[in-house]
C-alpha positions as CSV (number, residue, x, y, z in Angstrom):
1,X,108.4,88.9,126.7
2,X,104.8,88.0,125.9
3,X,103.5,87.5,122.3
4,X,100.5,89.4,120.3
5,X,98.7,88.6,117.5
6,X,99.7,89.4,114.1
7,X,96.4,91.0,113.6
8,X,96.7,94.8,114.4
9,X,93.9,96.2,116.9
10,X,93.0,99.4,114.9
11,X,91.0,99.5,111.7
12,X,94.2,102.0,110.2
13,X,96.4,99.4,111.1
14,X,94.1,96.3,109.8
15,X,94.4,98.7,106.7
16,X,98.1,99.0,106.5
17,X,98.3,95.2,106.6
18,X,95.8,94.6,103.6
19,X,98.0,97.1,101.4
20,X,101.2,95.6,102.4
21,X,99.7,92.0,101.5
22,X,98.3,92.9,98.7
23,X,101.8,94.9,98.0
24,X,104.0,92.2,99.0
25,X,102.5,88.6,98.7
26,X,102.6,88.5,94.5
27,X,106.4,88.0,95.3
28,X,105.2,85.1,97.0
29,X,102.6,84.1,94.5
30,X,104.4,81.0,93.1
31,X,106.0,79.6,96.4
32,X,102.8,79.2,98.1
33,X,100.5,78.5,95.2
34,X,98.5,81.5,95.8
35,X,95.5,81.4,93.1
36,X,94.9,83.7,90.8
37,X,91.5,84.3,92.7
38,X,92.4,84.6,96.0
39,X,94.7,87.6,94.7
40,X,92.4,89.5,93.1
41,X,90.1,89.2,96.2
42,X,92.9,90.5,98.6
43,X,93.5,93.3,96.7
44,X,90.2,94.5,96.0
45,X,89.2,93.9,99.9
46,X,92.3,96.0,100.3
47,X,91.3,98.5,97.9
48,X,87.5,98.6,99.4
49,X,88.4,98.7,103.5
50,X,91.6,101.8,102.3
51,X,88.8,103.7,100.4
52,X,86.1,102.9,103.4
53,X,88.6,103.9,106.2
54,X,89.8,107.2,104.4
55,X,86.1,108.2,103.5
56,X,84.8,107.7,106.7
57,X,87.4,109.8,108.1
58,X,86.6,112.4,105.3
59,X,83.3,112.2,106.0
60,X,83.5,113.0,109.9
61,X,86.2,115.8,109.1
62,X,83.6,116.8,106.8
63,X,80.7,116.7,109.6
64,X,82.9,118.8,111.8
65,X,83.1,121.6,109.1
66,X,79.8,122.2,109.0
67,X,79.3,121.9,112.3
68,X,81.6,124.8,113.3
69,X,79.9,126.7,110.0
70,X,76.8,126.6,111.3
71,X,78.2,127.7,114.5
72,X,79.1,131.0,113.3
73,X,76.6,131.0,111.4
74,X,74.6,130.9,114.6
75,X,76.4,132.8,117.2
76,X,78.8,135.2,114.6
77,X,82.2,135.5,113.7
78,X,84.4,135.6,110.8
79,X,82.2,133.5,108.5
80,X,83.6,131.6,105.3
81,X,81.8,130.5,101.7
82,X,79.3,127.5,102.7
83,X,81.0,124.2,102.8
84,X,81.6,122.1,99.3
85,X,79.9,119.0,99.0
86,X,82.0,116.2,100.2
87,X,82.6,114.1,97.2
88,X,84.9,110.6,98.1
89,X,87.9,111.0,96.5
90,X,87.6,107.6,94.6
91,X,85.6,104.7,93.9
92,X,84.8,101.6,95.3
93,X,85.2,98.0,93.9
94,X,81.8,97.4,91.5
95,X,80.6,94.7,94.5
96,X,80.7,94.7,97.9
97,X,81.6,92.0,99.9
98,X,81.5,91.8,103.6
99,X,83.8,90.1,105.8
100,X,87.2,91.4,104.6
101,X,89.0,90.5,108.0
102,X,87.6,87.3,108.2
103,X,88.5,86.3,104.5
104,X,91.9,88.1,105.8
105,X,92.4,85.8,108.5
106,X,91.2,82.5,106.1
107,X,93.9,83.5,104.0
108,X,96.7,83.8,106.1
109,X,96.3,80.3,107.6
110,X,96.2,79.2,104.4
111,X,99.5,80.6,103.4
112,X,101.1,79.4,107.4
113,X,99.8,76.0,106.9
114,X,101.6,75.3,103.3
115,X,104.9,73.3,102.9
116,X,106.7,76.3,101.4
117,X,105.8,78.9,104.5
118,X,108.9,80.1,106.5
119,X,109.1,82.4,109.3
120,X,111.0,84.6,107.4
121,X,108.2,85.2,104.5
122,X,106.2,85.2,107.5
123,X,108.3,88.6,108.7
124,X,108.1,89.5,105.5
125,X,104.4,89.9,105.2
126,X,103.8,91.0,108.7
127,X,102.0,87.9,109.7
128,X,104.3,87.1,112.5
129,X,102.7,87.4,116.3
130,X,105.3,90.0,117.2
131,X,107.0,90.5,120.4
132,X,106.4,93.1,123.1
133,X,108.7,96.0,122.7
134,X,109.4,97.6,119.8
135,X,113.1,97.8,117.8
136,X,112.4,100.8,115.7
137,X,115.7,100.5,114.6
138,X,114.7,98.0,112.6
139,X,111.8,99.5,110.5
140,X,112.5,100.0,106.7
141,X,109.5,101.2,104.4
142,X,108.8,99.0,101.5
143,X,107.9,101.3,98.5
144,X,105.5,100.3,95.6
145,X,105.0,102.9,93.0
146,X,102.2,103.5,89.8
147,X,101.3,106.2,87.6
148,X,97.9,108.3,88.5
149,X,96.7,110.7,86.4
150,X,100.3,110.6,84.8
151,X,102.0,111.4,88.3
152,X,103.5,109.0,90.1
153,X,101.7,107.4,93.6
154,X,103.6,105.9,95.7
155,X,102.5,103.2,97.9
156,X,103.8,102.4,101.6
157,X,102.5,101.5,105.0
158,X,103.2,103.2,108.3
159,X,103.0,100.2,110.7
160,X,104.0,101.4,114.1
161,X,105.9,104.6,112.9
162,X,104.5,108.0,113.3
163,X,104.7,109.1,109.3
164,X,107.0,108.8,106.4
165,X,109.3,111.2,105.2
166,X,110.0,110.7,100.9
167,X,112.7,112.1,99.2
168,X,112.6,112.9,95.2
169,X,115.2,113.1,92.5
170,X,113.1,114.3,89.2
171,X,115.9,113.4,87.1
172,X,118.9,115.5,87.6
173,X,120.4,113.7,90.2
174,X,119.9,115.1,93.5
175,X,117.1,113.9,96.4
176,X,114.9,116.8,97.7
177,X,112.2,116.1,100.2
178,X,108.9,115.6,98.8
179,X,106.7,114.9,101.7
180,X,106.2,114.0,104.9
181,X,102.9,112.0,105.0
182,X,101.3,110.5,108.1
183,X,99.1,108.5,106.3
184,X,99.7,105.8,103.5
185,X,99.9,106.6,99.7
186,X,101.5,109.6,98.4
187,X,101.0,111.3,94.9
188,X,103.8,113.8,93.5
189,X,102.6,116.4,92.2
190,X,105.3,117.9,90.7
191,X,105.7,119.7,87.6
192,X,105.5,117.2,84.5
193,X,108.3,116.9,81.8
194,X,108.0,119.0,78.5
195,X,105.2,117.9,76.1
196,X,106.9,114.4,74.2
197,X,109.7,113.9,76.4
198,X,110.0,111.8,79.8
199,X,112.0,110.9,83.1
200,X,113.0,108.8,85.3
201,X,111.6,109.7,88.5
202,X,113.7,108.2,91.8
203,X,112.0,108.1,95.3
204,X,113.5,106.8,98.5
205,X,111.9,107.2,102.0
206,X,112.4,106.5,105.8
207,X,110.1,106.3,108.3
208,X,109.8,108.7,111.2
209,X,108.6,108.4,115.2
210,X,108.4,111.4,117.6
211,X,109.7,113.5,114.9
212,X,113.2,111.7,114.5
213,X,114.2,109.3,111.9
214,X,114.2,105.7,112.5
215,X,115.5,102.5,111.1
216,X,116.9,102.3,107.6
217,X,115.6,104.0,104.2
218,X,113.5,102.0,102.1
219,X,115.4,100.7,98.3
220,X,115.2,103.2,95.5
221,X,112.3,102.9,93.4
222,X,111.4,104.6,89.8
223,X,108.9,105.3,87.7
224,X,108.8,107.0,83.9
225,X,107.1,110.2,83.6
226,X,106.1,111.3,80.5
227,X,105.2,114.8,79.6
């Protein structure tokens, strides 16, 4: 069984690997003597290459709307209200800073090459050079979660799966399926508490490959909401 790099081939995977780091390596802050710095760096190149990824794919979805407008336009049919401007959904970092992958790469042979580094942090960061084959059964989604406008966005990776299904309990108790998302960082939506009171919000999620559940479900995480 050969070996491949840690570092995925696909800019949405390169993606998924800066989130998780950025996610995932504070744990590790201490250990490794991670500076203060070099965090904030990692997670605004995370930050920066996410929004860059997703707007470009925005952008071309947005391309191929007005392409097939002006289509009709052209040739007839049933014709819709001109397309809206496309406006990115968010903001980039303030400065812009080339190289993410490389700094990327600097910083994970920093971490390998201090005393503290084990293989299983390694695992734990996805920095490993993993093995041929694939053991789905092994997958299980690490959840972050923060408030956005109020409403809870929760933060995952995809990896290898095909998407992620999250479940919800809004306070009474009981899981119902929120979403199944295909592509990293999911915002509930639902309705917000009464004016001046709050809840506890509970999310758990599993990921999913050719439409079937795989591997384990992620720990519970929670987040107050506040009407």
């Amino acid at each position: 069984m050969t070996t491949n790099s840690y570092m995925p081939n696909t800019d949405s995977s390169k993606a998924d690997l800066l989130d998780h780091l950025a996610h995932t390596l504070p744990l590790y802050k201490a250990l490794l003597e991670i500076s203060d710095q070099a965090m904030t760096t990692l997670t605004t190149d995370a930050g920066d290459f996410r929004f860059a990824f997703n707007t470009s794919d925005d952008a071309k979805a947005f391309g191929q709307g007005w392409t097939a407008f002006k289509n009709l336009l052209r040739d007839g049919g049933d014709i819709r209200p001109w397309p809206v401007a496309f406006v990115p959904p968010q903001s980039p970092s303030a400065s812009i800073k080339p190289g993410i992958i490389p700094r990327l790469s600097l910083l994970i042979a920093q971490i390998k090459a201090h005393r503290n580094y084990t293989e299983a942090i390694g695992k734990d960061l996805w920095i490993i050079a993993s093995k041929q084959g694939i053991d789905p059964s092994t997958w299980k989604p690490v959840l972050g979660i923060r408030l956005q406008a109020d409403h809870p966005l929760i933060i995952w990776t995809k990896g290898d799966a095909a998407a992620l299904e999250i479940w919800v309990d809004r306070g009474d108790g009981n899981f119902v399926l929120l979403a199944i998302n295909t592509e990293p960082y999911t915002v509930d939506k639902g309705d917000l508490p009464a004016p001046g009171s709050s809840q506890i919000w509970r999310y758990k999620a599993i990921y999913l490959l050719h439409d079937e559940r795989v591997g384990q479900w992620s720990d519970i995480i929670s987040a107050t909401v506040n009407g």
